[in-house]
N, C-alpha and C positions, 0 to 999 in steps of 0.2 A: 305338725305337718305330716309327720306318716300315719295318723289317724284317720287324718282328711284323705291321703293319697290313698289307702285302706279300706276308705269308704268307696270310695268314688270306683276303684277296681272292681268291687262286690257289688255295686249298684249296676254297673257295666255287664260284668258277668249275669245278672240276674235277669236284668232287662234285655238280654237276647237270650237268654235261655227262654223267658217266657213268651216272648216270639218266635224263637221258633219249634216251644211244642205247639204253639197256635197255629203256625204254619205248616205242619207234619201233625197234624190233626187227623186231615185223614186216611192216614196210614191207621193209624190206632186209637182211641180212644184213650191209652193210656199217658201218653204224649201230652196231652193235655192236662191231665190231673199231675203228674209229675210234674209240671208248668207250675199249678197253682198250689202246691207244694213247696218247693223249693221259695217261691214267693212267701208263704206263709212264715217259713223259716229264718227270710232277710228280712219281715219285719219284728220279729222275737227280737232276731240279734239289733234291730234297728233300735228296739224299744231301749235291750242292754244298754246302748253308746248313749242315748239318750241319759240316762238310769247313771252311767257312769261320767256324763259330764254335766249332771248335776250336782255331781258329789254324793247321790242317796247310796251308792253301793261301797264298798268295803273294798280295801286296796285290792285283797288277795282273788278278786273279778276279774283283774284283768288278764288276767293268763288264760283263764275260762273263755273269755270273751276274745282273745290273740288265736285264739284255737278253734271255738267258733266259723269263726272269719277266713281261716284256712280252710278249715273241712267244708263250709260253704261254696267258696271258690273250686277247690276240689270236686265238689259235687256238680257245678255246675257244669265244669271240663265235661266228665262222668255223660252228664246227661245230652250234654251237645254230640259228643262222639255216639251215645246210643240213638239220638234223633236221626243224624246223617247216617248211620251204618248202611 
């Protein structure tokens, strides 16, 4: 249950982050790539949860993967507050 509720917050966060560097696009060019970035990154960690709820990864992932998923979330804060500045 909090892997799912885990997911679903990061999926949240990422999907308006990349909205709205799409939509503060043209302030910057940069805006945008930080977008498809940050995306790039939630499907890495996407692949992870995959990866680990097949069983292919080794227990000691999951902290990797718990820390991930923060600094994700974190990142996204990050990039929302530099969009609207």
């Amino acid at each position: 249950m909090i892997e799912q509720g885990a997911g679903f917050t990061v999926l949240v966060f990422v999907s308006l982050t990349l909205l709205f560097s799409i939509i503060n696009t043209h302030k910057s060019g940069a805006h945008l790539m930080l977008g498809f970035i940050i995306t790039g990154f939630a499907l890495c960690l996407g692949h992870l949860l995959r990866a680990w709820r097949n069983g292919d990864l080794d227990p000691k992932f999951k902290y990797f993967i718990l820390a991930q998923t923060v600094l994700l979330t974190l990142l996204c804060i990050i990039a929302n507050i530099y969009f609207w500045q």
